[in-house]
N, C-alpha and C positions, 0 to 999 in steps of 0.2 A: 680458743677456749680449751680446748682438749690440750692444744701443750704449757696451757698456763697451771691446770690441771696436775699433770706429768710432773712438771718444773716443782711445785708446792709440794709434790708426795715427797721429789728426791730431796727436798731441802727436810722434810720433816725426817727423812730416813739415817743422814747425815746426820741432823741433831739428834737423834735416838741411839745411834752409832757412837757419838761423842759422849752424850750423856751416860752411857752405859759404861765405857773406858773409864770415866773420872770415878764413878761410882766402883768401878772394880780395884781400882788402885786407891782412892780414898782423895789423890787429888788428878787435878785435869794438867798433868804434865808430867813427862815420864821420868825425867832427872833431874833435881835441884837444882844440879851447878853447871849444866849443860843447856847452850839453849840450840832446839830445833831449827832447822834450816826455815823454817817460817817468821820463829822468833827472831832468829838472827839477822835477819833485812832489818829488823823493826830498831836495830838498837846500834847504836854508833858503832865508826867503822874500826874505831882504835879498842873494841872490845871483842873483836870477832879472833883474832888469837887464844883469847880467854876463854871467851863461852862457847867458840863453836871447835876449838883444837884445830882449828889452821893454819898452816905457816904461812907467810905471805911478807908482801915490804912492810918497815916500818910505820905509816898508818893502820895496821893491822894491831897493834901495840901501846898500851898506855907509855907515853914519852918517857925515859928514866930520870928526869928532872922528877917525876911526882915523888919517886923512892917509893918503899915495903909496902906503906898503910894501901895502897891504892889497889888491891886486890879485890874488895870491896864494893868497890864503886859498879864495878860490871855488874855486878849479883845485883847490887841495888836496880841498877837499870832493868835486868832481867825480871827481877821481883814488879816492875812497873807494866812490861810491857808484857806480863802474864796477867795481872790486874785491871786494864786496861782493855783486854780480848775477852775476858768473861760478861755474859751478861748473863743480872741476876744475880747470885753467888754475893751478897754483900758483906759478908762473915768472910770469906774465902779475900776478895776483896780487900777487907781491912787489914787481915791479916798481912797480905802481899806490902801493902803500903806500909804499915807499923814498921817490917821488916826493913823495908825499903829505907825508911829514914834512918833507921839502927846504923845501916850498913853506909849512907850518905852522911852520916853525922860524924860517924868515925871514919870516914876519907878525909871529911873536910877539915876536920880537927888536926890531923896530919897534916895535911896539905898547908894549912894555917901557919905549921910550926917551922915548914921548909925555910933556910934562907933565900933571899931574895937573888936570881928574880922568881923563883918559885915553881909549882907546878901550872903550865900552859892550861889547864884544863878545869882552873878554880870556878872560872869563870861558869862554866858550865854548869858546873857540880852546884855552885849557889843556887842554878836557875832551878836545877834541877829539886832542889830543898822546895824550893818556894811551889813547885807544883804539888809534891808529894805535901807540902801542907795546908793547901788548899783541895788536894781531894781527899785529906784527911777529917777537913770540917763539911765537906758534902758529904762522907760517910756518916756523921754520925748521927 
């Protein structure tokens, strides 16, 4: 009883902690185009060049079959897996997602135009569409 007690103050001290961070900066993330070593597990590994500035082997890298537009795509991811760790925040939330499609619609519309056989990662990108627009109609 006593350290279930303990356990509940520290999880409330930690949300008070966070709560207070997001409120001081205006949002609950410290760099836009940067994603935290937290965030960066959460998000494919061909985008950790991108978002988290590591060098590493080419898995680390969007394939150069995709070409320019595909800059993008990671943000979008980033914008998901920021929106996805909030709870509550349904404004915060929507915005994440809205972005998110912005930034997957103009990959994929590139990615579209490549000649064949194209960018390896269409695939994914599609799926990825179909999530951000189904948590776009639970948002609203």
């Amino acid at each position: 009883m006593r350290i279930q007690r303990y356990a509940s103050r520290l999880v409330f001290i930690v949300l008070m902690g966070f709560a207070g961070a997001v409120h001081a900066q205006g949002t609950p993330w410290a760099d836009e185009w940067q994603a935290s070593a937290l965030e960066g597990v959460l998000l494919p590994q061909f985008c950790w060049a991108q978002m988290m500035q590591v060098q590493g082997p080419p898995e680390y890298y969007i394939p150069k079959e995709c070409g320019p537009l595909s800059n993008h795509y990671c943000l979008a991811l980033l914008k998901m897996v920021r929106a996805d760790k909030l709870i509550g925040h349904r404004d915060w939330k929507k915005i994440l997602y809205d972005g998110a499609k912005k930034d997957t619609k103009y990959t994929l519309d590139g990615w579209r135009s490549l000649p064949a056989p194209g960018c390896p990662l269409l695939p994914h990108a599609e799926r990825t569409m179909i999530k951000i627009d189904t948590q776009l109609k639970i948002l609203k």
